[in-house]
C-alpha positions in Angstrom: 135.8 129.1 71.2 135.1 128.5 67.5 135.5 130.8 64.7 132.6 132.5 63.0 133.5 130.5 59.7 134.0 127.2 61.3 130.6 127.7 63.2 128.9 128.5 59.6 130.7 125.3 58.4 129.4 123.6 61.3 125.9 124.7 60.6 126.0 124.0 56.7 126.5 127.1 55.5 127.4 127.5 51.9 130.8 129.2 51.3 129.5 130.0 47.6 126.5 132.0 49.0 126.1 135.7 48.3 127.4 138.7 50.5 123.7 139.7 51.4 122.9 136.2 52.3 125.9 135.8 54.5 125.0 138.5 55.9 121.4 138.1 56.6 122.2 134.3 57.8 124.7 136.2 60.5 122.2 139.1 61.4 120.3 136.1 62.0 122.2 134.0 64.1 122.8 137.5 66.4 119.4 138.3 66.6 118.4 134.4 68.0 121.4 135.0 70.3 120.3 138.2 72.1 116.9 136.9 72.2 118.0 133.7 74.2 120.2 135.8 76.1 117.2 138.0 77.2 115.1 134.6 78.4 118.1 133.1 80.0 118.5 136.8 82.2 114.6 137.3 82.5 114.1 133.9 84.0 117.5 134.5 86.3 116.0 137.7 87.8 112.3 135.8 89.0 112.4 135.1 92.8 110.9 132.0 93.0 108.4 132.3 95.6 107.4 131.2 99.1 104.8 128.6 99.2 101.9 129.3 101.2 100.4 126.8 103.7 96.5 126.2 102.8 94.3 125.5 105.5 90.9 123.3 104.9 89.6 125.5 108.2 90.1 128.7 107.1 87.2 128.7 104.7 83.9 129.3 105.4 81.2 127.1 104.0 78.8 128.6 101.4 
């Protein structure tokens, strides 16, 4: 697992930047996380379902 600062490295961030925007580039980065996290859990928790068998017989003709 990497470090928060090597990740920023990683990602281009500038060392030089202000507290505020270090800040707001990591509220950031969390906020994308959780988000993904909630797809990746919602999509986990669909069923997929059943197929159902079509018949042409079982309609009746208009």
């Amino acid at each position: 697992m990497q470090s928060m600062s090597e990740l920023m490295k990683e990602l281009g961030f500038n060392k030089e930047a202000s507290f505020e925007a270090k800040k707001a580039f990591l509220k950031y980065l969390f906020k994308q996380a959780d988000i993904k996290q909630k797809e990746r859990s919602l999509s986990l928790d669909k069923k997929p379902q059943e197929p159902v068998q079509l018949s042409l017989f079982d309609q009746e003709c208009a």
